[in-house]
Each structure stands twice: as C-alpha cells, then as structure tokens.
N, C-alpha and C positions, 0 to 999 in steps of 0.2 A: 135510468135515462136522465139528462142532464137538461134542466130548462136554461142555464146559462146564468142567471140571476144569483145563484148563489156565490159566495167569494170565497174559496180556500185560501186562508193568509199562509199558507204552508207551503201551495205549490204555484210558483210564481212560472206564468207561462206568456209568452211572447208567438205564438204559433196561431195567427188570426184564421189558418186555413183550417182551423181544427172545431168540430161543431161543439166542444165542452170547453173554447175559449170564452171568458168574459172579457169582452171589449171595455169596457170601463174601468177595469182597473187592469188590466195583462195579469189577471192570475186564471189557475185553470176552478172548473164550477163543478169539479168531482169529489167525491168525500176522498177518494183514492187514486191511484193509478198506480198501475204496474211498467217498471222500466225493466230492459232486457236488451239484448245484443244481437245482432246478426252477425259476429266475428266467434272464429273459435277461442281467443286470446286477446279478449279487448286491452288495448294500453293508452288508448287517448278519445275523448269527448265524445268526437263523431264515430265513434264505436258502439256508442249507446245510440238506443231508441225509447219512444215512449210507445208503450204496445197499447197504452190506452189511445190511440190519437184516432179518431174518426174523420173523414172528410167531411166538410160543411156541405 
C-alpha cells in the first residue's frame, strides 16, 4: 500500500485521480506498477492502461 510520500524518479505520473499519485512532484509513490491493454492488438498510446491505478 502506498502512503504517497515516497517518489519513484522512474515513474513519472500525471493521474491526480490515482490514490498512488504524488502530488508534489507528478511522479507515481509505487516501487512498481504493472501496465497492460485492454485491446487485442495494441498500436497506439491510449491502448495501454496502467492496471496499477486505484481510485483516490
């Protein structure tokens, strides 16, 4: 679980609606995250999901 305080310089995240954003700097406060697709044949951006994202 994520207290938000921490800062991955690894994964820069802009998603305030996500309860594992840090507001201070837009990066995400997870050691990790898992990205994935909801497409059978992703070809462009919004093809991808981040399956880490929780609602705040």
């Amino acid at each position: 679980m994520s207290d938000n305080s921490y800062v991955n310089h690894c994964i820069e995240c802009d998603v305030t609606s996500c309860k594992h954003h840090n507001f201070a700097k837009n990066y995400c406060s997870l050691e990790c995250i898992k990205v994935g697709t909801h497409e059978s044949d992703p070809e462009v951006v919004p093809c991808t999901d981040c399956q880490s994202f929780e609602k705040k």
